[in-house]
PQR file with spaces between the fields and no chain letter, atoms N, CA, C, O and H, PARSE charges and radii, in Angstrom:
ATOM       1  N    UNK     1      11.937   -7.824    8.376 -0.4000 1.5000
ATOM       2  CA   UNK     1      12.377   -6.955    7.313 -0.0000 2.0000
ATOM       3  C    UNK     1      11.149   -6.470    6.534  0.5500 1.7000
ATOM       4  O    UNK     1      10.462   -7.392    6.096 -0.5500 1.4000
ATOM       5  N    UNK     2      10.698   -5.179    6.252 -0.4000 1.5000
ATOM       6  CA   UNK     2       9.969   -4.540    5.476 -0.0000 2.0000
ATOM       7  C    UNK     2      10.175   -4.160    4.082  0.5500 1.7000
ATOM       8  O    UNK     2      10.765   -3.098    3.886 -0.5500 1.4000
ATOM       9  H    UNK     2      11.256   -4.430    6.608  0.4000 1.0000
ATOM      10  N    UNK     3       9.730   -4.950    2.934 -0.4000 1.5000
ATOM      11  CA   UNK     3       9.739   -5.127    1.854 -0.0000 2.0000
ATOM      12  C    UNK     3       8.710   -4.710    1.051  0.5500 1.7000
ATOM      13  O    UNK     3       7.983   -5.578    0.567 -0.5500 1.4000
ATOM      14  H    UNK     3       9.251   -5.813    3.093  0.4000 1.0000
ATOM      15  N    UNK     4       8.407   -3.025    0.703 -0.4000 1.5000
ATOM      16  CA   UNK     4       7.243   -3.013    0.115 -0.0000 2.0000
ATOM      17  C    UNK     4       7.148   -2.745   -1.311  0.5500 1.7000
ATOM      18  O    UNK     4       6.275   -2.141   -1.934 -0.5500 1.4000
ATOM      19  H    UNK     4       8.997   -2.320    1.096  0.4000 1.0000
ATOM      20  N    UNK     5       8.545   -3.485   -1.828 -0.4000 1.5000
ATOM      21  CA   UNK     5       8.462   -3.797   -3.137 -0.0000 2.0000
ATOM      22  C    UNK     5       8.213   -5.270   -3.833  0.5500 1.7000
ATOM      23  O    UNK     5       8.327   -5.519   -5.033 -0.5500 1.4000
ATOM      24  H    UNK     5       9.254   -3.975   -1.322  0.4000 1.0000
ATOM      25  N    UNK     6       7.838   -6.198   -2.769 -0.4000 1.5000
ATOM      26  CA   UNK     6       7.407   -7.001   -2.969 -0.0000 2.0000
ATOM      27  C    UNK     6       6.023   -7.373   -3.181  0.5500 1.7000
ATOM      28  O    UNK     6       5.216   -6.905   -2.379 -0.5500 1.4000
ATOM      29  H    UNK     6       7.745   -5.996   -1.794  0.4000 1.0000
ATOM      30  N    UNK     7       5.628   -8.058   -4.027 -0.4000 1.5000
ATOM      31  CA   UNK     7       4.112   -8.241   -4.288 -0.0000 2.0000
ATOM      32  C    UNK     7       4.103   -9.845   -3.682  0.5500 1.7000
ATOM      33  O    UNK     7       4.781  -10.858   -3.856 -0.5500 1.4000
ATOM      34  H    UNK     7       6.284   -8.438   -4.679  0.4000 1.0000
ATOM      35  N    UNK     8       2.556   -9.326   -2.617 -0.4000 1.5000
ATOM      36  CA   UNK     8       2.354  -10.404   -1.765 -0.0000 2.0000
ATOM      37  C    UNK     8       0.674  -10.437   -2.193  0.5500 1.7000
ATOM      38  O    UNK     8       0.011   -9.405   -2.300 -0.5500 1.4000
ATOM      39  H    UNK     8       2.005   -8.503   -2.476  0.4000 1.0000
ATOM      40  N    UNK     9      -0.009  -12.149   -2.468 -0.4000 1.5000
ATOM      41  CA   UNK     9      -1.252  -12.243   -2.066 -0.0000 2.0000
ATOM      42  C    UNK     9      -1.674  -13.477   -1.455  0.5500 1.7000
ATOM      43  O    UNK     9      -1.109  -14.507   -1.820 -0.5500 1.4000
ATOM      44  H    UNK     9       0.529  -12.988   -2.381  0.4000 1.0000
ATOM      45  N    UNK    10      -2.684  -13.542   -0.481 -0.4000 1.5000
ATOM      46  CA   UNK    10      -3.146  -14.606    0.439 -0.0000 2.0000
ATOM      47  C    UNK    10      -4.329  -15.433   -0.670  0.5500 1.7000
ATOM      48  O    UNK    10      -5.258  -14.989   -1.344 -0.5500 1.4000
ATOM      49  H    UNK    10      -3.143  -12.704   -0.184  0.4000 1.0000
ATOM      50  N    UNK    11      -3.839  -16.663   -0.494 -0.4000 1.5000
ATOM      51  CA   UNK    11      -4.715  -17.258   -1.624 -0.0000 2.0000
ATOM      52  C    UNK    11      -6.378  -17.432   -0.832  0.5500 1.7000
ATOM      53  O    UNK    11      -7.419  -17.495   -1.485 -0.5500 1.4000
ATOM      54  H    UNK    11      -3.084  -17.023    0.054  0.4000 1.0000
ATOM      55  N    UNK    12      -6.316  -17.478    0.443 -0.4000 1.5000
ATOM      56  CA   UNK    12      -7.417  -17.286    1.773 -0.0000 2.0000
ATOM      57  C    UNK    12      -8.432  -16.189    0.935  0.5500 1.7000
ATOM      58  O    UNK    12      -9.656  -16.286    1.027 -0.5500 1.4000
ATOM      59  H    UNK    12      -5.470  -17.426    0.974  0.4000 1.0000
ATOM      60  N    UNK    13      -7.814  -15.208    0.165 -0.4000 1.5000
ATOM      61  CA   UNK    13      -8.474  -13.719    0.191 -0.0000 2.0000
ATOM      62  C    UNK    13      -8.707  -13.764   -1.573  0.5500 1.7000
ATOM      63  O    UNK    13      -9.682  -13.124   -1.969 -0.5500 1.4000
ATOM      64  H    UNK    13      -6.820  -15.129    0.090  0.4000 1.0000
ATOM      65  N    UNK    14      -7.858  -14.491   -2.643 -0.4000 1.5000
ATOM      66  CA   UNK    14      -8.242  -14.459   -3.786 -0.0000 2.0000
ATOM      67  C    UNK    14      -9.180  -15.452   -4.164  0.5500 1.7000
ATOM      68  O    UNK    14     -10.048  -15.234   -5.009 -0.5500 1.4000
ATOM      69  H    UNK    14      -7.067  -15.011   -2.322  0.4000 1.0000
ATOM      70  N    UNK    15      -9.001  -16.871   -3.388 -0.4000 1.5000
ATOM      71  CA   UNK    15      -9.861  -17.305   -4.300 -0.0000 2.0000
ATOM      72  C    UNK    15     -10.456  -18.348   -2.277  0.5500 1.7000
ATOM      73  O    UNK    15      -9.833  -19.172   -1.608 -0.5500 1.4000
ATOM      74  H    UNK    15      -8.296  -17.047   -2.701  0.4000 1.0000
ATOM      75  N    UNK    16     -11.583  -17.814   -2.099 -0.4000 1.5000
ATOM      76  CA   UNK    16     -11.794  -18.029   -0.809 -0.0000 2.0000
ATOM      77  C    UNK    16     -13.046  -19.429   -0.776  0.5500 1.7000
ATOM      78  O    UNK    16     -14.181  -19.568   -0.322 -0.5500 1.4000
ATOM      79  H    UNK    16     -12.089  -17.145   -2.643  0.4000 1.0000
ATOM      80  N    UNK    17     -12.090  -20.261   -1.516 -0.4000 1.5000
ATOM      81  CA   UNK    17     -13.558  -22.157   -1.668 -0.0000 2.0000
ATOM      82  C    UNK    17     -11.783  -22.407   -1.366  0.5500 1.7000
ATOM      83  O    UNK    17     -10.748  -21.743   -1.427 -0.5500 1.4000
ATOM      84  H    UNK    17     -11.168  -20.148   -1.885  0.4000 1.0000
ATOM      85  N    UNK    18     -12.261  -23.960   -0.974 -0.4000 1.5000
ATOM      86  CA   UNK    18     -11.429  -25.335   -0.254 -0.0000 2.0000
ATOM      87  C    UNK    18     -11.298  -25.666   -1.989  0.5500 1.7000
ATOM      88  O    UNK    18     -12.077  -25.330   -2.880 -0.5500 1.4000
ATOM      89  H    UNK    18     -13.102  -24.499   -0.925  0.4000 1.0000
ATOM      90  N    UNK    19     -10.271  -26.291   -2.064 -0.4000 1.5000
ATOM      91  CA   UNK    19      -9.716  -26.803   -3.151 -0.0000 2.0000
ATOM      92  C    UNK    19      -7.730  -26.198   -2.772  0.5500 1.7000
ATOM      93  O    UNK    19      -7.303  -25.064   -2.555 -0.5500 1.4000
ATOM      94  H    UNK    19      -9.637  -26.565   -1.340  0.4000 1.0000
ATOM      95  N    UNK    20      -7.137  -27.274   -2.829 -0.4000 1.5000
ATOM      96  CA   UNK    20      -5.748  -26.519   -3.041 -0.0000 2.0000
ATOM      97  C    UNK    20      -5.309  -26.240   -4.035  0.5500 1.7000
ATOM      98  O    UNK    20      -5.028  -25.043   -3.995 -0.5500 1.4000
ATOM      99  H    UNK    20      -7.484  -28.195   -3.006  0.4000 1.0000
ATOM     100  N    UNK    21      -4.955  -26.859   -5.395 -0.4000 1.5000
ATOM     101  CA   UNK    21      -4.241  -26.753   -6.371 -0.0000 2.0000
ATOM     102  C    UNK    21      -4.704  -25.481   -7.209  0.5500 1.7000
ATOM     103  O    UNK    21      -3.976  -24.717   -7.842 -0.5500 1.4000
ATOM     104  H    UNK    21      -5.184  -27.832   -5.428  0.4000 1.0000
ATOM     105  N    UNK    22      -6.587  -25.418   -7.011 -0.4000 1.5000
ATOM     106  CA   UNK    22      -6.602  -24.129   -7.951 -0.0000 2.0000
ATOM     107  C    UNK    22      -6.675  -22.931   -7.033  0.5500 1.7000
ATOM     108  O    UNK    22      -6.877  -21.829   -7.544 -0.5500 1.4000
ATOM     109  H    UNK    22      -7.178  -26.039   -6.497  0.4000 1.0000
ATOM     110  N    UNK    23      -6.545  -23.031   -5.869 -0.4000 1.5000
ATOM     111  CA   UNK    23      -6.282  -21.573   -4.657 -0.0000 2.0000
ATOM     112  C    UNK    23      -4.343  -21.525   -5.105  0.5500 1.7000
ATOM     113  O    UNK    23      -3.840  -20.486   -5.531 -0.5500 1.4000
ATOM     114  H    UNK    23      -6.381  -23.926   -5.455  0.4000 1.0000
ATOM     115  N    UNK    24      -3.838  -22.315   -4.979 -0.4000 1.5000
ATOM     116  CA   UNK    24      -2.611  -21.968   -5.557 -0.0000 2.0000
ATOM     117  C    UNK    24      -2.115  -21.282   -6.733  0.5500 1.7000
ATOM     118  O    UNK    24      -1.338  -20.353   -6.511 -0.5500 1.4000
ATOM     119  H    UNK    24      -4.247  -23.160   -4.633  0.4000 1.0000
ATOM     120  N    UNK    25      -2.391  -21.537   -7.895 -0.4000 1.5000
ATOM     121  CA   UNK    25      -2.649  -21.497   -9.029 -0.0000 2.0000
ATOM     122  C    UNK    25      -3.163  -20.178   -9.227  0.5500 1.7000
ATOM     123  O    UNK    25      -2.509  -19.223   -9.647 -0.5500 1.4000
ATOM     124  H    UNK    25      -3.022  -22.291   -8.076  0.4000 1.0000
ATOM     125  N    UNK    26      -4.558  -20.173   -8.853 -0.4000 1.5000
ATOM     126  CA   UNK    26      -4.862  -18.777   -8.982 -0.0000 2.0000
ATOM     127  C    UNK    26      -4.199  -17.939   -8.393  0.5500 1.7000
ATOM     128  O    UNK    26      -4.269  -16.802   -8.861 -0.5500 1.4000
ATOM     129  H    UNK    26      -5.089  -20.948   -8.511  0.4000 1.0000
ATOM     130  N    UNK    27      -3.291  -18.156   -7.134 -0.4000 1.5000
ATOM     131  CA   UNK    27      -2.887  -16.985   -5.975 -0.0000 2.0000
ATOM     132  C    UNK    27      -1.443  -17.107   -7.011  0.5500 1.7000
ATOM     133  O    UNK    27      -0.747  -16.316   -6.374 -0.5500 1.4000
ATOM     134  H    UNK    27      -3.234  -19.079   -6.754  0.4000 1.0000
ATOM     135  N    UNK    28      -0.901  -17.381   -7.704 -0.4000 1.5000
ATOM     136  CA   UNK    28       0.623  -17.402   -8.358 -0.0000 2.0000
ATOM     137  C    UNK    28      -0.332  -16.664   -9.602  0.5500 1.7000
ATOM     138  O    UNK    28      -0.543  -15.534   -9.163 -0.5500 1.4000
ATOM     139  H    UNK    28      -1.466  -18.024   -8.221  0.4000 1.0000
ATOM     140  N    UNK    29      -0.733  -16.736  -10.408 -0.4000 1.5000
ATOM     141  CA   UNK    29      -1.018  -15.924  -11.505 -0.0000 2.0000
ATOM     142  C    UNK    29      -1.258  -14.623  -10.785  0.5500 1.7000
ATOM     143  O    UNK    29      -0.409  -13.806  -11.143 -0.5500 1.4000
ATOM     144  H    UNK    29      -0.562  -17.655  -10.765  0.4000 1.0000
ATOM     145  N    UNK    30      -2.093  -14.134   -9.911 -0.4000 1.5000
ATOM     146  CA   UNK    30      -2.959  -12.771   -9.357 -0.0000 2.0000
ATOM     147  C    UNK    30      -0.967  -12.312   -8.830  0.5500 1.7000
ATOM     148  O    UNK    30      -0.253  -11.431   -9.310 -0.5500 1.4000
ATOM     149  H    UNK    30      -2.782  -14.798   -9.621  0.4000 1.0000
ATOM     150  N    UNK    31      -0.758  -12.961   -8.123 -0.4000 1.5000
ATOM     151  CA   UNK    31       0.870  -11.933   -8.166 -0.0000 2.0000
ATOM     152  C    UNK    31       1.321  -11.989   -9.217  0.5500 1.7000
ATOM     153  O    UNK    31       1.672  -10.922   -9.720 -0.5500 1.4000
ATOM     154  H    UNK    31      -1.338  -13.677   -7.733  0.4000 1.0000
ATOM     155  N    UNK    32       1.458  -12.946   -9.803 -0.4000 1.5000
ATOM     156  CA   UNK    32       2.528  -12.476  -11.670 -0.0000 2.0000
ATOM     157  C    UNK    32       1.561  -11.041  -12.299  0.5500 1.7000
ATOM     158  O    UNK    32       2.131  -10.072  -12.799 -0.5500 1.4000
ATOM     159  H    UNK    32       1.172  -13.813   -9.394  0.4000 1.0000
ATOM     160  N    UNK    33       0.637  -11.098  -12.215 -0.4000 1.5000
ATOM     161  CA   UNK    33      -0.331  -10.051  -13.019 -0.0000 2.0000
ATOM     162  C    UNK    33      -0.581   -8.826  -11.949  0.5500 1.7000
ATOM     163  O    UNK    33      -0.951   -7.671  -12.158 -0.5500 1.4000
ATOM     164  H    UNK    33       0.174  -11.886  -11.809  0.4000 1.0000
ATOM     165  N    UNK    34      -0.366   -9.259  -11.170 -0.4000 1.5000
ATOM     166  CA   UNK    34      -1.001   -7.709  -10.199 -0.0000 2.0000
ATOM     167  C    UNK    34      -0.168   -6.268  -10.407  0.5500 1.7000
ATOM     168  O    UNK    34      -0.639   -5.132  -10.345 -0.5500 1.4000
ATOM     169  H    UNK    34      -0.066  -10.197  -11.000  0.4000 1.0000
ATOM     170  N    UNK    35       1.251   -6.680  -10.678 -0.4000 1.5000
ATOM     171  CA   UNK    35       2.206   -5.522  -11.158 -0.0000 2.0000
ATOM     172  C    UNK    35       1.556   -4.786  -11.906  0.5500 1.7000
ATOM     173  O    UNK    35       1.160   -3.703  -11.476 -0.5500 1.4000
ATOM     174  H    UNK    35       1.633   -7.603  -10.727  0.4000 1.0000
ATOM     175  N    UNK    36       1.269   -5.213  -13.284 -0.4000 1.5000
ATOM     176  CA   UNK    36       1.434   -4.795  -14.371 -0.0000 2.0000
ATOM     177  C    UNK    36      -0.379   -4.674  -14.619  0.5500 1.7000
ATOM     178  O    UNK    36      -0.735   -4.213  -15.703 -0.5500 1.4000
ATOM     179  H    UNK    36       1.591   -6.093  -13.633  0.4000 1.0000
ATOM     180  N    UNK    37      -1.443   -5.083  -13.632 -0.4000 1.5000
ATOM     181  CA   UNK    37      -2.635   -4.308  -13.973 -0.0000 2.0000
ATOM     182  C    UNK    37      -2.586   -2.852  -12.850  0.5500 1.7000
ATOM     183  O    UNK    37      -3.325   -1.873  -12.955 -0.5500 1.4000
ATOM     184  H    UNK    37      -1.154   -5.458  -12.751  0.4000 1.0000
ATOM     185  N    UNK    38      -1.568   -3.043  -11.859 -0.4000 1.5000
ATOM     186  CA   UNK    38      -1.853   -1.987  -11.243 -0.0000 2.0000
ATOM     187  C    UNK    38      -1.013   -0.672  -12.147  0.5500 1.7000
ATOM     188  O    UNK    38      -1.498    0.422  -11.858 -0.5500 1.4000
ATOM     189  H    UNK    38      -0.968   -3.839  -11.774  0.4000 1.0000
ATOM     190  N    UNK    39      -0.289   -0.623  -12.788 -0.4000 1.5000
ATOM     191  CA   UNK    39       0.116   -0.175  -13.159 -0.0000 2.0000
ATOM     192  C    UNK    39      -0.590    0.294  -14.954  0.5500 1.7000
ATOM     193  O    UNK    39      -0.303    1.251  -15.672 -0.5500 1.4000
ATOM     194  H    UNK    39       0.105   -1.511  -13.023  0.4000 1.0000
ATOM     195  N    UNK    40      -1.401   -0.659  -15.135 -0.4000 1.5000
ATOM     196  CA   UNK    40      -2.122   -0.095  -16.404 -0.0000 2.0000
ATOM     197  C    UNK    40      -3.464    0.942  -15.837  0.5500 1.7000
ATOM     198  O    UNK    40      -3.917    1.851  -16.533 -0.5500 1.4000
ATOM     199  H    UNK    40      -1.635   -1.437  -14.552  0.4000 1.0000
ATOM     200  N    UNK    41      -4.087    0.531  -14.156 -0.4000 1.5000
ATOM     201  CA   UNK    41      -5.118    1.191  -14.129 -0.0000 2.0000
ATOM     202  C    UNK    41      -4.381    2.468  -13.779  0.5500 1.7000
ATOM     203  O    UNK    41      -4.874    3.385  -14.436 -0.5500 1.4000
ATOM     204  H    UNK    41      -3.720   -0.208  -13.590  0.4000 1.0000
ATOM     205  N    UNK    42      -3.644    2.783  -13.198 -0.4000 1.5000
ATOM     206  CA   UNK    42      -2.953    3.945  -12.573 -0.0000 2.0000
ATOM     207  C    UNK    42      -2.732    4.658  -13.707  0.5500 1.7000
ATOM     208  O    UNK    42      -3.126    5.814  -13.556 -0.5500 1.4000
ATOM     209  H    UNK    42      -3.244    2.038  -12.665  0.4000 1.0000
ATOM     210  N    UNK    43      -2.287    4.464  -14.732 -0.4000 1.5000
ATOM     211  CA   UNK    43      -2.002    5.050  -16.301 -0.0000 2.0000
ATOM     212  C    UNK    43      -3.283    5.637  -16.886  0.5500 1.7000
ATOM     213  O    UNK    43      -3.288    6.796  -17.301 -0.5500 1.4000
ATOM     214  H    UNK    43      -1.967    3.525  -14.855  0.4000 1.0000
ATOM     215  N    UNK    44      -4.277    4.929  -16.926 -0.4000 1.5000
ATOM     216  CA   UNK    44      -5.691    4.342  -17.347 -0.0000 2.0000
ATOM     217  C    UNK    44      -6.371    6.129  -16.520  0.5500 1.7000
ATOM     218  O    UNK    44      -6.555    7.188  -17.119 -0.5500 1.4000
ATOM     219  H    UNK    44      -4.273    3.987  -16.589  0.4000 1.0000
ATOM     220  N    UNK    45      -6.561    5.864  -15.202 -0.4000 1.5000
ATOM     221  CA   UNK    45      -7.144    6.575  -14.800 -0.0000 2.0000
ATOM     222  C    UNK    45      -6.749    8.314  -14.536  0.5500 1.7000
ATOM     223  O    UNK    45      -7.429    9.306  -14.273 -0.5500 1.4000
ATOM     224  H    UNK    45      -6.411    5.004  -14.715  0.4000 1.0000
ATOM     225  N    UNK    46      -5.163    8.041  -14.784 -0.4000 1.5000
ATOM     226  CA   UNK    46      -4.716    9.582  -14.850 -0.0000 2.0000
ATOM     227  C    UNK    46      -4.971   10.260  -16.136  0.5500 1.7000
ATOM     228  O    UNK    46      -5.202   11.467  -16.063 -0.5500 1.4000
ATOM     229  H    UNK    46      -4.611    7.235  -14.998  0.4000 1.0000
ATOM     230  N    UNK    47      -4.973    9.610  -17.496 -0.4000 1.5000
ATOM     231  CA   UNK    47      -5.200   10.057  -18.612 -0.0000 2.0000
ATOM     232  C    UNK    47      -6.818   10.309  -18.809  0.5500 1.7000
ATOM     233  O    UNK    47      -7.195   11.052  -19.715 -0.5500 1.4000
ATOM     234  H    UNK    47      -4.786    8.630  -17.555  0.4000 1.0000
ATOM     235  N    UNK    48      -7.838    9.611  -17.858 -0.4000 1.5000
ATOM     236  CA   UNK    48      -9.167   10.217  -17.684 -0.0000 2.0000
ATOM     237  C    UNK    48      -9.201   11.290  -17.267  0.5500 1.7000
ATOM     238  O    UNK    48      -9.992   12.109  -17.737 -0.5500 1.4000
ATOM     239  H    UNK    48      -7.532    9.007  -17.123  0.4000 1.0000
ATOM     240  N    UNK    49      -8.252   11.632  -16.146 -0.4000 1.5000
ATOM     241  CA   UNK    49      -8.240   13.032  -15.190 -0.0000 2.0000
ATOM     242  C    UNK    49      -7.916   13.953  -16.207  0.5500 1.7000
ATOM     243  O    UNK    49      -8.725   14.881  -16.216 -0.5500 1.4000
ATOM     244  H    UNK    49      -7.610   10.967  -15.765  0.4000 1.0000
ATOM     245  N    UNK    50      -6.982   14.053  -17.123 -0.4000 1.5000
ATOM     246  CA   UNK    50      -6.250   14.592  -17.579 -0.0000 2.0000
ATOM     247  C    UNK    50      -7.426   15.310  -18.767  0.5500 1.7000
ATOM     248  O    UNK    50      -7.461   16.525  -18.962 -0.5500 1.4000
ATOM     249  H    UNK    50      -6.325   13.300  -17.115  0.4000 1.0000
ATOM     250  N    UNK    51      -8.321   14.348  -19.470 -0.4000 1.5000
ATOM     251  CA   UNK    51      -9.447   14.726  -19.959 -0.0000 2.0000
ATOM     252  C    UNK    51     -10.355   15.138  -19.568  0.5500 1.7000
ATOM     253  O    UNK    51     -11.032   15.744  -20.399 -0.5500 1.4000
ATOM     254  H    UNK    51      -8.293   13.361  -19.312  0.4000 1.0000
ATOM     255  N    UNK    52     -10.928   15.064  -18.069 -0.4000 1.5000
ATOM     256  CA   UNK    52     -12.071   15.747  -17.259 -0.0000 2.0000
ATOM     257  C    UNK    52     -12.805   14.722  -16.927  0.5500 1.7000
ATOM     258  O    UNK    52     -13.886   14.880  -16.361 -0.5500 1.4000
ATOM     259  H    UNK    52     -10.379   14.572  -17.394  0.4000 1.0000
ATOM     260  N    UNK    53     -12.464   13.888  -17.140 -0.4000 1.5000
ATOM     261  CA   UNK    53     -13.240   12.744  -16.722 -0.0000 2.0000
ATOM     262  C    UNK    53     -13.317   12.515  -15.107  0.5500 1.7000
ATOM     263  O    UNK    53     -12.323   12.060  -14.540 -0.5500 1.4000
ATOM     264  H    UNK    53     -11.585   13.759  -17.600  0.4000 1.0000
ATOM     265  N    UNK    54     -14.423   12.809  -14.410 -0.4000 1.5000
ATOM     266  CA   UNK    54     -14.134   13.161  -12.973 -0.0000 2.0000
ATOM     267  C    UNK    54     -14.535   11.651  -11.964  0.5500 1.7000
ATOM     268  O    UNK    54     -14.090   11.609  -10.817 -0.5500 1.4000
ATOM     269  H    UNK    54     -15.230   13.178  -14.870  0.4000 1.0000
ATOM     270  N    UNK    55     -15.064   10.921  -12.297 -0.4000 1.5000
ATOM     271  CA   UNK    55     -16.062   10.413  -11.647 -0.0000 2.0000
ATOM     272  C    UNK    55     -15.083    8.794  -11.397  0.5500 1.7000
ATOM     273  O    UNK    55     -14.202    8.521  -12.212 -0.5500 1.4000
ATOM     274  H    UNK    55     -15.425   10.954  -13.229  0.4000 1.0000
ATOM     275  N    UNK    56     -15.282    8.153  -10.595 -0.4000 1.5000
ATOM     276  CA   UNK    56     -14.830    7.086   -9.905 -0.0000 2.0000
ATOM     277  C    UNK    56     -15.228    5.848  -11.336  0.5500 1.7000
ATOM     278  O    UNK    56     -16.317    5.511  -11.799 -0.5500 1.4000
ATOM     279  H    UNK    56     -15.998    8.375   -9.932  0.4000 1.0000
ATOM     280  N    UNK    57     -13.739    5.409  -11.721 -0.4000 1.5000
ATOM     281  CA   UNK    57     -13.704    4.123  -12.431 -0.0000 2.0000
ATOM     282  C    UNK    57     -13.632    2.554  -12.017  0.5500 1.7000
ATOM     283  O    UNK    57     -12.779    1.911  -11.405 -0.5500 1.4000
ATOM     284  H    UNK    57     -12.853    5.682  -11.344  0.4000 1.0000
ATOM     285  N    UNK    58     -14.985    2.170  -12.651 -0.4000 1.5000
ATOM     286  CA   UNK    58     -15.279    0.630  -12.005 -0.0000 2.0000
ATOM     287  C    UNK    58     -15.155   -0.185  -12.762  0.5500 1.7000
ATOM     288  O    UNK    58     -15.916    0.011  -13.709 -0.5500 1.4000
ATOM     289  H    UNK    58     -15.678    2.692  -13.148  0.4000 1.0000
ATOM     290  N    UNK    59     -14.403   -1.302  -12.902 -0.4000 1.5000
ATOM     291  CA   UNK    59     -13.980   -2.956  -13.453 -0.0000 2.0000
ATOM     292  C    UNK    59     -14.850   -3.568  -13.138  0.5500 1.7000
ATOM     293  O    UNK    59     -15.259   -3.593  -11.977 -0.5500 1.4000
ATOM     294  H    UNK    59     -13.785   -1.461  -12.132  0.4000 1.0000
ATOM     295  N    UNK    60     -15.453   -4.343  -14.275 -0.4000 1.5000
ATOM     296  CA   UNK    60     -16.225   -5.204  -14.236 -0.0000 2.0000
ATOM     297  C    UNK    60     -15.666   -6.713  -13.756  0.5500 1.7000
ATOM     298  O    UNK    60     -14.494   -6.810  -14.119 -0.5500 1.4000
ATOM     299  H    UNK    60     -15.122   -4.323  -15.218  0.4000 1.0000
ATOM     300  N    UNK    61     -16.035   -7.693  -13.191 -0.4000 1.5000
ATOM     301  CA   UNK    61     -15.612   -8.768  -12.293 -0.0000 2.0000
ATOM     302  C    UNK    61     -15.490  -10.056  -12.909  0.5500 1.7000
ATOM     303  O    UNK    61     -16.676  -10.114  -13.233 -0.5500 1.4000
ATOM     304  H    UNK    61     -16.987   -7.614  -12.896  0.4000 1.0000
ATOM     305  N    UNK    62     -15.065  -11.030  -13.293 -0.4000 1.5000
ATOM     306  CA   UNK    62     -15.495  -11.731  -14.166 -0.0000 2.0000
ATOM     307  C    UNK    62     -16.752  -12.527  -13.514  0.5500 1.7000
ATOM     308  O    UNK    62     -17.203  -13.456  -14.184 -0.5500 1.4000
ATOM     309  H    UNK    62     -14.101  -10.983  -13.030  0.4000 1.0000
ATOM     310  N    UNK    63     -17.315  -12.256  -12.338 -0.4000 1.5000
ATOM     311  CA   UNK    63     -18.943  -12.775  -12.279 -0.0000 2.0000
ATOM     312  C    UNK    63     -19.646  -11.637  -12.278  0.5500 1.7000
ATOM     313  O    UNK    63     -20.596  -11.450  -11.517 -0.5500 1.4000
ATOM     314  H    UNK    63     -16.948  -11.501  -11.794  0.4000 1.0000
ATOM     315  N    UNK    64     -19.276  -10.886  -13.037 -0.4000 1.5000
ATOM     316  CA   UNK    64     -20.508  -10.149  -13.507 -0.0000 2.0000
ATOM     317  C    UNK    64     -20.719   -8.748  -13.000  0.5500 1.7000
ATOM     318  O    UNK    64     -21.117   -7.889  -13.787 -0.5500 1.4000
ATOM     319  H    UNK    64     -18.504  -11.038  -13.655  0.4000 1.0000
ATOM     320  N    UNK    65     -20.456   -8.433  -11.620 -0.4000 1.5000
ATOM     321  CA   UNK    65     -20.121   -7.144  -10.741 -0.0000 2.0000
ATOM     322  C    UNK    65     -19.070   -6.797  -11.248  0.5500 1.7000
ATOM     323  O    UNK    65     -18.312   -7.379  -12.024 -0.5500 1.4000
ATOM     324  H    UNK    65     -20.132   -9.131  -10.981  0.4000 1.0000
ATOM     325  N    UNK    66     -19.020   -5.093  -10.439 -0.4000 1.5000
ATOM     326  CA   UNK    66     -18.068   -4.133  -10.992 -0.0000 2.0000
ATOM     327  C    UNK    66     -17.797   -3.731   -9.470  0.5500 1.7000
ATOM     328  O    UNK    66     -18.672   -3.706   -8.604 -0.5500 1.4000
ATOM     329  H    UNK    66     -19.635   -4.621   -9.808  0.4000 1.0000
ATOM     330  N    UNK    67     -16.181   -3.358   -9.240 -0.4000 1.5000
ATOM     331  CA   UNK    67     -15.387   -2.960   -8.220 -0.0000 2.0000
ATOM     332  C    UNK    67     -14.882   -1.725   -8.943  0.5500 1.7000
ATOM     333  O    UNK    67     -14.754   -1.496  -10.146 -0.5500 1.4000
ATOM     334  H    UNK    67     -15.470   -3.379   -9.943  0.4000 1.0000
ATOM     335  N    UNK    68     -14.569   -0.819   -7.603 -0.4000 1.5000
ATOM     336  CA   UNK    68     -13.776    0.286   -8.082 -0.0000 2.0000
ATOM     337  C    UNK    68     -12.291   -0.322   -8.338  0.5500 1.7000
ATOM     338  O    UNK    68     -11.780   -1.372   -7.948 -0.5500 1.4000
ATOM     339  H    UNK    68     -14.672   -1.005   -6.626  0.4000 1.0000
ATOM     340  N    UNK    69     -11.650    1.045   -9.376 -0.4000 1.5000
ATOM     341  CA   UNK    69     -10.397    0.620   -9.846 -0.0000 2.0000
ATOM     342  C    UNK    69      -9.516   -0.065   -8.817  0.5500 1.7000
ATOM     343  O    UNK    69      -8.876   -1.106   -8.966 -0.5500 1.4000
ATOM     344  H    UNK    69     -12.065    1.898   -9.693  0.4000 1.0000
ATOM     345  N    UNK    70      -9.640    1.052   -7.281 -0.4000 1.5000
ATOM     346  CA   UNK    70      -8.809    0.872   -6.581 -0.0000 2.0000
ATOM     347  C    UNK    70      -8.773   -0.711   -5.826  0.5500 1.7000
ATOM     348  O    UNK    70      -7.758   -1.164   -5.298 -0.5500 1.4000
ATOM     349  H    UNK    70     -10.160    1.897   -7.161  0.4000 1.0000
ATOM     350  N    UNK    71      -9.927   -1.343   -5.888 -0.4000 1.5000
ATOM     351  CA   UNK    71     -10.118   -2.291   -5.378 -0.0000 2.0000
ATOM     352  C    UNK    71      -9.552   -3.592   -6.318  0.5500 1.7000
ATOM     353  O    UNK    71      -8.972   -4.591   -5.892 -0.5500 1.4000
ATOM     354  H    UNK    71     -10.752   -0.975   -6.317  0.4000 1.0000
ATOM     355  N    UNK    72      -9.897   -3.274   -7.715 -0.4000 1.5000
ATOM     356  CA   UNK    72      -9.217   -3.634   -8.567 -0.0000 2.0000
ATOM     357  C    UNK    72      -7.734   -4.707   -8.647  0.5500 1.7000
ATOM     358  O    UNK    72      -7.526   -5.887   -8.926 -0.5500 1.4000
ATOM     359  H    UNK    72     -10.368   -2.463   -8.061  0.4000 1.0000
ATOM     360  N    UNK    73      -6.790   -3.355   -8.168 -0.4000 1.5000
ATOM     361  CA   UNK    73      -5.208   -3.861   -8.500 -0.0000 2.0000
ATOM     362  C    UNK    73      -5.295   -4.822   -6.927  0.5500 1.7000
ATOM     363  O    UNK    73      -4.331   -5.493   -6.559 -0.5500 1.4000
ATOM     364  H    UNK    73      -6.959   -2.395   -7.941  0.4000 1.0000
């Protein structure tokens, strides 16, 4: 069955060190939150367009690097 209103993440891919409890943990928060940041950058970045703001928006990482938005949600 194809469900692509479901929000799915591989804890393999969010938080990628050996430890279980905080690969869990983290992979249950990143889906509770992933809705609702993808949905603030999508907001976020149309109201740049909307001003002229042309140029590709990057999030800073919490170690320190910056990803594009899209990589982001």
């Amino acid at each position: 069955m194809h469900r692509p209103d479901l929000v799915c993440s591989a804890s393999s891919e969010v938080v990628p060190e050996i430890g279980e409890y905080e690969r869990f943990v983290t992979t249950v928060l990143n889906v509770a939150v992933k809705p609702f940041v993808d949905k603030y950058l999508s907001e976020f970045e149309g109201k740049l367009r909307e001003r002229g703001y042309g140029a590709q928006l990057f999030i800073m990482t919490s170690s320190g690097g910056g990803v594009l938005a899209e990589q982001a949600r």
